[in-house]
PyMOL Python script that loads the backbone (N, CA, C, O; Angstrom):
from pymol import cmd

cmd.read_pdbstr("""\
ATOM      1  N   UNK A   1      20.623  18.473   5.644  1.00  0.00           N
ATOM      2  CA  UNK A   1      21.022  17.262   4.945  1.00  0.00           C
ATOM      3  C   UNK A   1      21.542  16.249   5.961  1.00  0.00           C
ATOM      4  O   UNK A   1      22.184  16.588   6.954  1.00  0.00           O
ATOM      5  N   UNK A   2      21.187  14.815   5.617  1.00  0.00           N
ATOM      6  CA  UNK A   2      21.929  14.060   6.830  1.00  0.00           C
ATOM      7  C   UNK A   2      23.289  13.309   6.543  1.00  0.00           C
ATOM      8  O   UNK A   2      23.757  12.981   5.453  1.00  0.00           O
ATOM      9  N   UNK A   3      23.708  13.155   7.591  1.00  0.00           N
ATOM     10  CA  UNK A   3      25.195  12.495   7.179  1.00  0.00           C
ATOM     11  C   UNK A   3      25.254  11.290   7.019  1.00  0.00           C
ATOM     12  O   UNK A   3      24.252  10.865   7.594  1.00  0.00           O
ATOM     13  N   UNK A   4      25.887  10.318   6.530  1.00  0.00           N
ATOM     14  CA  UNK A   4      25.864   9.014   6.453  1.00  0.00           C
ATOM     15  C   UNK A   4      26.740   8.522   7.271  1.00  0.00           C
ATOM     16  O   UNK A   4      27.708   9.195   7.627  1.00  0.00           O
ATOM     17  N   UNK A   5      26.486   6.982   7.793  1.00  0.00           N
ATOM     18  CA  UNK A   5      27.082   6.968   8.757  1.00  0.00           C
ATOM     19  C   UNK A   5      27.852   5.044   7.940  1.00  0.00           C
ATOM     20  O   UNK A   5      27.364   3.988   7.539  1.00  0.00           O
ATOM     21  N   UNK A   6      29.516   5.771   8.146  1.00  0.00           N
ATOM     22  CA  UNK A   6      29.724   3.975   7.274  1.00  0.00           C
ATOM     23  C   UNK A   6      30.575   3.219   8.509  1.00  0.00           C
ATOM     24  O   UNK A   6      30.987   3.420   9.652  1.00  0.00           O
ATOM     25  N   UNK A   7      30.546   2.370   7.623  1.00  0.00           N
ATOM     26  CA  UNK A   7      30.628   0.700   8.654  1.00  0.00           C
ATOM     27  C   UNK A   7      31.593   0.379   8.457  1.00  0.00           C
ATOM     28  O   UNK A   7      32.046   1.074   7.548  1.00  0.00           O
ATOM     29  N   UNK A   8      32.644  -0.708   8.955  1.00  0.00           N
ATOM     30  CA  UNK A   8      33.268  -1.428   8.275  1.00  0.00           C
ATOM     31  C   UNK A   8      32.552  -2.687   8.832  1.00  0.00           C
ATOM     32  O   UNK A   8      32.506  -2.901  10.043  1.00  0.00           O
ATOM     33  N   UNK A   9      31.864  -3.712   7.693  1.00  0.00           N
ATOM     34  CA  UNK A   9      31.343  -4.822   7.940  1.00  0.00           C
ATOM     35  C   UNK A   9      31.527  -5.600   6.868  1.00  0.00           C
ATOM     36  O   UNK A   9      31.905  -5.027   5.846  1.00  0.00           O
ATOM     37  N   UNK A  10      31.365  -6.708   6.835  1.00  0.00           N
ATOM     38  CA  UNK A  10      30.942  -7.864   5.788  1.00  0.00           C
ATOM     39  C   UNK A  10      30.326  -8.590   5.890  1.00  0.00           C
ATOM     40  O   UNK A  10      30.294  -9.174   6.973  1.00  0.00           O
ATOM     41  N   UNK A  11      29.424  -9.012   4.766  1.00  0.00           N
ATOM     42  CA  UNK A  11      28.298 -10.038   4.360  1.00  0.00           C
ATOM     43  C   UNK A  11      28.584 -10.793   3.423  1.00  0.00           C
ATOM     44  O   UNK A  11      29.675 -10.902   2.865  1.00  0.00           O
ATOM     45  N   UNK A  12      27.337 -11.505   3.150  1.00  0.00           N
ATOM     46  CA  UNK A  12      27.349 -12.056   1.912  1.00  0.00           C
ATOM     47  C   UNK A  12      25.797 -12.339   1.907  1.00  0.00           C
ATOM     48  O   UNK A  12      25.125 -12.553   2.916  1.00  0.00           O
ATOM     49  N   UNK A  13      25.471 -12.315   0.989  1.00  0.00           N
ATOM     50  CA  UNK A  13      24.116 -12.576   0.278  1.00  0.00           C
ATOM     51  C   UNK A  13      23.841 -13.869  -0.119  1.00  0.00           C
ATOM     52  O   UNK A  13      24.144 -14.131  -1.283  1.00  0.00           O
ATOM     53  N   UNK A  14      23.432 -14.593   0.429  1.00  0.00           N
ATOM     54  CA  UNK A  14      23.089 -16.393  -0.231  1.00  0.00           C
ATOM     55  C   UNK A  14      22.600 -16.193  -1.500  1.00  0.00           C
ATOM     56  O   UNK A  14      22.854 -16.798  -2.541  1.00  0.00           O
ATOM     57  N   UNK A  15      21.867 -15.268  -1.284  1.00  0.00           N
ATOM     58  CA  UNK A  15      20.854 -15.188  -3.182  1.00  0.00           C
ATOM     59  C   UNK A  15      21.677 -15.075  -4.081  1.00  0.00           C
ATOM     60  O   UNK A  15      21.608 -15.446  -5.253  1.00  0.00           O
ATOM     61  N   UNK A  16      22.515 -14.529  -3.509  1.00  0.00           N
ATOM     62  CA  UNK A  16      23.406 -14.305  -5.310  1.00  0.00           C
ATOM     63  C   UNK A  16      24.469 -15.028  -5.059  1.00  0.00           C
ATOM     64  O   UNK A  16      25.475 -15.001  -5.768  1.00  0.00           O
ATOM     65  N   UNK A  17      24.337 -15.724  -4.047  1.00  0.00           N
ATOM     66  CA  UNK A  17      25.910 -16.552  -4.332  1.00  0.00           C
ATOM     67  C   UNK A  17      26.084 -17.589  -5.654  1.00  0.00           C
ATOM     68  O   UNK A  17      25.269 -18.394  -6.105  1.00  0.00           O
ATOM     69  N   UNK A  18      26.973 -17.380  -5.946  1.00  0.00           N
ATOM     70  CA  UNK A  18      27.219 -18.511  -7.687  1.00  0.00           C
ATOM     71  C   UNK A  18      26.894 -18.276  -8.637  1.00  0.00           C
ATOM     72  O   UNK A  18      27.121 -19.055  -9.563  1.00  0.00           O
ATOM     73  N   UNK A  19      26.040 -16.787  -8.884  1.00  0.00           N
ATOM     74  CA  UNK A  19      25.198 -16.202  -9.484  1.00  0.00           C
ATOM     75  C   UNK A  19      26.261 -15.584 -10.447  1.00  0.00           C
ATOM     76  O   UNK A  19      27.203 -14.852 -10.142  1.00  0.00           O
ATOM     77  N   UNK A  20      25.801 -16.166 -12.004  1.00  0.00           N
ATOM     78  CA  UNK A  20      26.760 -14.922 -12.968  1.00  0.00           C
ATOM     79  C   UNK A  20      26.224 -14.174 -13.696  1.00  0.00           C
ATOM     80  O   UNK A  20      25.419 -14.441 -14.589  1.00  0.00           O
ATOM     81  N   UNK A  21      26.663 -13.087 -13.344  1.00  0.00           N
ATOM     82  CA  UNK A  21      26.193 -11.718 -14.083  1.00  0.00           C
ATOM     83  C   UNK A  21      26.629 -11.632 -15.389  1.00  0.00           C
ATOM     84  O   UNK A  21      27.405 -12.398 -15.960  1.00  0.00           O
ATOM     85  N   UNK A  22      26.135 -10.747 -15.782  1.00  0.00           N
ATOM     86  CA  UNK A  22      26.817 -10.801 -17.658  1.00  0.00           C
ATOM     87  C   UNK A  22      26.997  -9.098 -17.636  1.00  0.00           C
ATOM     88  O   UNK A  22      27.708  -8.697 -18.558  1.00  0.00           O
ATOM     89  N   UNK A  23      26.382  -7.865 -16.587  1.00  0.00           N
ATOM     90  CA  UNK A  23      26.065  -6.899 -17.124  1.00  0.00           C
ATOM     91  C   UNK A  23      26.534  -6.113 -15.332  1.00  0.00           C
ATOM     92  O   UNK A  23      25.954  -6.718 -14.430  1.00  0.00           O
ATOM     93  N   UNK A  24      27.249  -5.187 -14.939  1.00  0.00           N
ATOM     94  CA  UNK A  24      26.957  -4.510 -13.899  1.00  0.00           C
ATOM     95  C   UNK A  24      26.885  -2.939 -14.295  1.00  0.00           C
ATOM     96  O   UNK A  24      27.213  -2.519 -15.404  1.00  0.00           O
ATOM     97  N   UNK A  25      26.396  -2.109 -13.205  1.00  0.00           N
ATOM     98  CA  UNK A  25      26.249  -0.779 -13.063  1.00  0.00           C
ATOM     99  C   UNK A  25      26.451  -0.146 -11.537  1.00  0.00           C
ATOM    100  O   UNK A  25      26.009  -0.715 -10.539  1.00  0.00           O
ATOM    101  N   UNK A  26      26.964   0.735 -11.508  1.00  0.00           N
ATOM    102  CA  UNK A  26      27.111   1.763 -10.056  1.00  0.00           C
ATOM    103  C   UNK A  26      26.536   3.076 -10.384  1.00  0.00           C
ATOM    104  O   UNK A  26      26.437   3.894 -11.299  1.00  0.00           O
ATOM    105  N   UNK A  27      26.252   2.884  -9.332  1.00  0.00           N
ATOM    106  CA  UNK A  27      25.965   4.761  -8.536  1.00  0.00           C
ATOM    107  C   UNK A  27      26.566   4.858  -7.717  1.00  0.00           C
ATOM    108  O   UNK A  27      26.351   4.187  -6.707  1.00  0.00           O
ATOM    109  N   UNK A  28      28.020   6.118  -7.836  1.00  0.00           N
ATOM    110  CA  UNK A  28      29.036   6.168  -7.206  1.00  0.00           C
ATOM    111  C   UNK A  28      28.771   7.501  -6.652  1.00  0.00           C
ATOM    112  O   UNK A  28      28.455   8.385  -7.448  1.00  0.00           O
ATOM    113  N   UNK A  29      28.861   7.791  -5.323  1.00  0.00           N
ATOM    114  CA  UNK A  29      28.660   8.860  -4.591  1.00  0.00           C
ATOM    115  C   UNK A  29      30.026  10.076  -5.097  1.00  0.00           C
ATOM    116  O   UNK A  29      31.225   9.819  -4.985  1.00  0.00           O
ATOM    117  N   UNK A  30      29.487  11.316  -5.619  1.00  0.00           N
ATOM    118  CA  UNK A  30      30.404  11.649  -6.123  1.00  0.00           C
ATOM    119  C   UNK A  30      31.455  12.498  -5.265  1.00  0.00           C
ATOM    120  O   UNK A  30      32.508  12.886  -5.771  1.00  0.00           O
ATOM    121  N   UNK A  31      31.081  12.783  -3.839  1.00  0.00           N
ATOM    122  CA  UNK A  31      31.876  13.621  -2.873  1.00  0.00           C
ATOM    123  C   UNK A  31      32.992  12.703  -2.140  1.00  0.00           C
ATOM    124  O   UNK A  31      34.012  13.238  -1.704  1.00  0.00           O
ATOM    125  N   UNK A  32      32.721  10.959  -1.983  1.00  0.00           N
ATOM    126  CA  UNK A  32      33.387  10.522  -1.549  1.00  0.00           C
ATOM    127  C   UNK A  32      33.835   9.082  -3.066  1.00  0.00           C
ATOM    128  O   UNK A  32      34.873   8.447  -2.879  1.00  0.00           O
ATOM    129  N   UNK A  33      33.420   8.918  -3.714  1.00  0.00           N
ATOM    130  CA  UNK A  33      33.528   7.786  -4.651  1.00  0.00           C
ATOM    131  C   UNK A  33      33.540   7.018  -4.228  1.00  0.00           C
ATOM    132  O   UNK A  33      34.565   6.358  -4.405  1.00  0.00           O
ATOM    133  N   UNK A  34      32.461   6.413  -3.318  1.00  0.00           N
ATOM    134  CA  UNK A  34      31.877   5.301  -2.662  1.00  0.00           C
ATOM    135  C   UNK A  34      30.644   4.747  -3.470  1.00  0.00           C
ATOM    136  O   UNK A  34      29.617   5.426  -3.473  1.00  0.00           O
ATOM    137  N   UNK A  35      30.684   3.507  -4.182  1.00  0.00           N
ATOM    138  CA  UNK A  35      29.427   2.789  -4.572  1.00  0.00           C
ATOM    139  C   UNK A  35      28.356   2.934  -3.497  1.00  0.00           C
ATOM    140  O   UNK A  35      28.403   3.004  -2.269  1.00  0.00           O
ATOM    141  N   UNK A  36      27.448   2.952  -4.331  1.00  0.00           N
ATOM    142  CA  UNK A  36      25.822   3.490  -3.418  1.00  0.00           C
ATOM    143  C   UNK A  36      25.081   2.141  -3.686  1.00  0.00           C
ATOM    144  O   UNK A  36      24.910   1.234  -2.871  1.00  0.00           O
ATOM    145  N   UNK A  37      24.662   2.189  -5.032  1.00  0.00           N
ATOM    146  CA  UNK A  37      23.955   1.281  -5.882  1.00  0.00           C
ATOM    147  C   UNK A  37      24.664   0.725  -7.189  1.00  0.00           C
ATOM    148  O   UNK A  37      25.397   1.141  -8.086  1.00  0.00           O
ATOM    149  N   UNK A  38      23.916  -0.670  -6.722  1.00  0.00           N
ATOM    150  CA  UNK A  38      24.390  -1.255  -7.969  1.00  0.00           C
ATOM    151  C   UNK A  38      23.111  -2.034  -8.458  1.00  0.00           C
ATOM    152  O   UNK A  38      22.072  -2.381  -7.896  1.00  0.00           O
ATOM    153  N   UNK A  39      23.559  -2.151  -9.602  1.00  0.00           N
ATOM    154  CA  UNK A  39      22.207  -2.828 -10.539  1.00  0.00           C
ATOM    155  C   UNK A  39      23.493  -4.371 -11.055  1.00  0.00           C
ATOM    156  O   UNK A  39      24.609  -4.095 -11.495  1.00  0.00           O
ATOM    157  N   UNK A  40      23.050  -5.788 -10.887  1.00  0.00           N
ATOM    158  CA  UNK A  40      23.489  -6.626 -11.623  1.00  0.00           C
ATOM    159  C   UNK A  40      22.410  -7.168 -12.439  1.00  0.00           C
ATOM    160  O   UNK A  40      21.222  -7.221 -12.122  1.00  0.00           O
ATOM    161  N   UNK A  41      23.096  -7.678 -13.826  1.00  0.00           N
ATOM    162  CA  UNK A  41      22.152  -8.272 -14.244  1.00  0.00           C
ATOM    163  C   UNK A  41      22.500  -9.904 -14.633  1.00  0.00           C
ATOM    164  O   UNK A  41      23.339 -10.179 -15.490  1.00  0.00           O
ATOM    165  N   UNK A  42      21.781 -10.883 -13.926  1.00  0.00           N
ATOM    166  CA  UNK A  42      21.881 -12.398 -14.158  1.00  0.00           C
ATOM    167  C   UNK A  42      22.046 -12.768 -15.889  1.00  0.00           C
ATOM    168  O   UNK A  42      21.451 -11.908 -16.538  1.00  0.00           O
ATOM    169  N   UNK A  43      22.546 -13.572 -16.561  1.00  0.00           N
ATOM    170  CA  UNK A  43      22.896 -14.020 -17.450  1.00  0.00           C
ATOM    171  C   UNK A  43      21.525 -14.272 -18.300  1.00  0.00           C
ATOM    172  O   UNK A  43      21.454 -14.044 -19.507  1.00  0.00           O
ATOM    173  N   UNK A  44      20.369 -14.807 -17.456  1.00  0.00           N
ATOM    174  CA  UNK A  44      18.591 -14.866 -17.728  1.00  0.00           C
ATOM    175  C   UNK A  44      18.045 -13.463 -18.030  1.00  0.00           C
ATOM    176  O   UNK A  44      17.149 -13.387 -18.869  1.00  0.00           O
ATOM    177  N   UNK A  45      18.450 -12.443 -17.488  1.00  0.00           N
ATOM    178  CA  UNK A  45      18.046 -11.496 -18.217  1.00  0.00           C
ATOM    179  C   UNK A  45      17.534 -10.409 -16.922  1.00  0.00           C
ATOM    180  O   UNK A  45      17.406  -9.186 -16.990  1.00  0.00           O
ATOM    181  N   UNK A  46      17.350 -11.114 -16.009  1.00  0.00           N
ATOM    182  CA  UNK A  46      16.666 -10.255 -14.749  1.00  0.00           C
ATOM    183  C   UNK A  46      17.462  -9.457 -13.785  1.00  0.00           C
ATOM    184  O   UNK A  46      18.443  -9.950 -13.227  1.00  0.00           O
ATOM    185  N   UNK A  47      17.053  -8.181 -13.560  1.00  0.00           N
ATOM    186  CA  UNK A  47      18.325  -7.187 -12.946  1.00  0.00           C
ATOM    187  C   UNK A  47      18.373  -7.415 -11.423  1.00  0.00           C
ATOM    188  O   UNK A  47      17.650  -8.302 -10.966  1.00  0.00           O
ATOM    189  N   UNK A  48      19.040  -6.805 -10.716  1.00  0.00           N
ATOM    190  CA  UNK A  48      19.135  -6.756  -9.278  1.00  0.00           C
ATOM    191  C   UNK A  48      19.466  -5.856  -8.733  1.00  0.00           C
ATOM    192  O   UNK A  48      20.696  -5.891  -8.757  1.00  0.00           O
ATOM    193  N   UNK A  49      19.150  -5.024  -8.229  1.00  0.00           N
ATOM    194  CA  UNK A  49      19.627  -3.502  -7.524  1.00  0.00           C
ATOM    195  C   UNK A  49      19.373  -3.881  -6.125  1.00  0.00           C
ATOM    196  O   UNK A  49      18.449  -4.402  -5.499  1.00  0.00           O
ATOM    197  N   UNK A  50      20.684  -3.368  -5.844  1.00  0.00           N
ATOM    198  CA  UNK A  50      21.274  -3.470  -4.428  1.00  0.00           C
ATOM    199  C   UNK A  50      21.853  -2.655  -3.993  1.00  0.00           C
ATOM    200  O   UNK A  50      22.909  -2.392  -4.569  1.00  0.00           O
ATOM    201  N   UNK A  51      21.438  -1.748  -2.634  1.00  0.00           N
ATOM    202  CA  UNK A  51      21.425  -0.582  -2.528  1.00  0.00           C
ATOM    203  C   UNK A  51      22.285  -1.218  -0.894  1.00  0.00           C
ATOM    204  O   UNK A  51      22.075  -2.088  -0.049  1.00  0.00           O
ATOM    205  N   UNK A  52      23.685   0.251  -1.271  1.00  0.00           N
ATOM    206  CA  UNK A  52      24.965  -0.395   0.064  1.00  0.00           C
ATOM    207  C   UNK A  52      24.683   0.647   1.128  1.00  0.00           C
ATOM    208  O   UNK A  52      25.085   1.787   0.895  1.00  0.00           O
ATOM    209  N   UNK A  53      24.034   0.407   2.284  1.00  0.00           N
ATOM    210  CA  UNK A  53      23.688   1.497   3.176  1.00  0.00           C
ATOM    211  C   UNK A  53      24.951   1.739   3.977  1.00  0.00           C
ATOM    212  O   UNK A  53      24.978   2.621   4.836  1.00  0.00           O
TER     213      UNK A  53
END
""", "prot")
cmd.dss("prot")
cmd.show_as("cartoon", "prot")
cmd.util.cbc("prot")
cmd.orient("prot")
């Protein structure tokens, strides 16, 4: 199995900046309870999964 290797960094995403969601979801790693994935969904109806390496 491989290990993951974490960061401490920050970003930001232009695409979704200002962007309002109406709906979120996680996939929370359950050995450490670290968000993995998230799914947002825009107020229009269209989702976004964004996966936190």
């Amino acid at each position: 199995m491989m290990d993951r290797v974490f960061q401490h960094f920050e970003g930001k995403v232009d695409a979704l900046s200002g962007v309002a969601f109406s709906h979120a979801k996680a996939f929370i790693d359950k050995d450490g309870d670290d968000v993995v994935l998230l799914w947002l969904q825009e107020s229009s109806g269209i989702w976004f999964r964004v996966f936190i390496d």
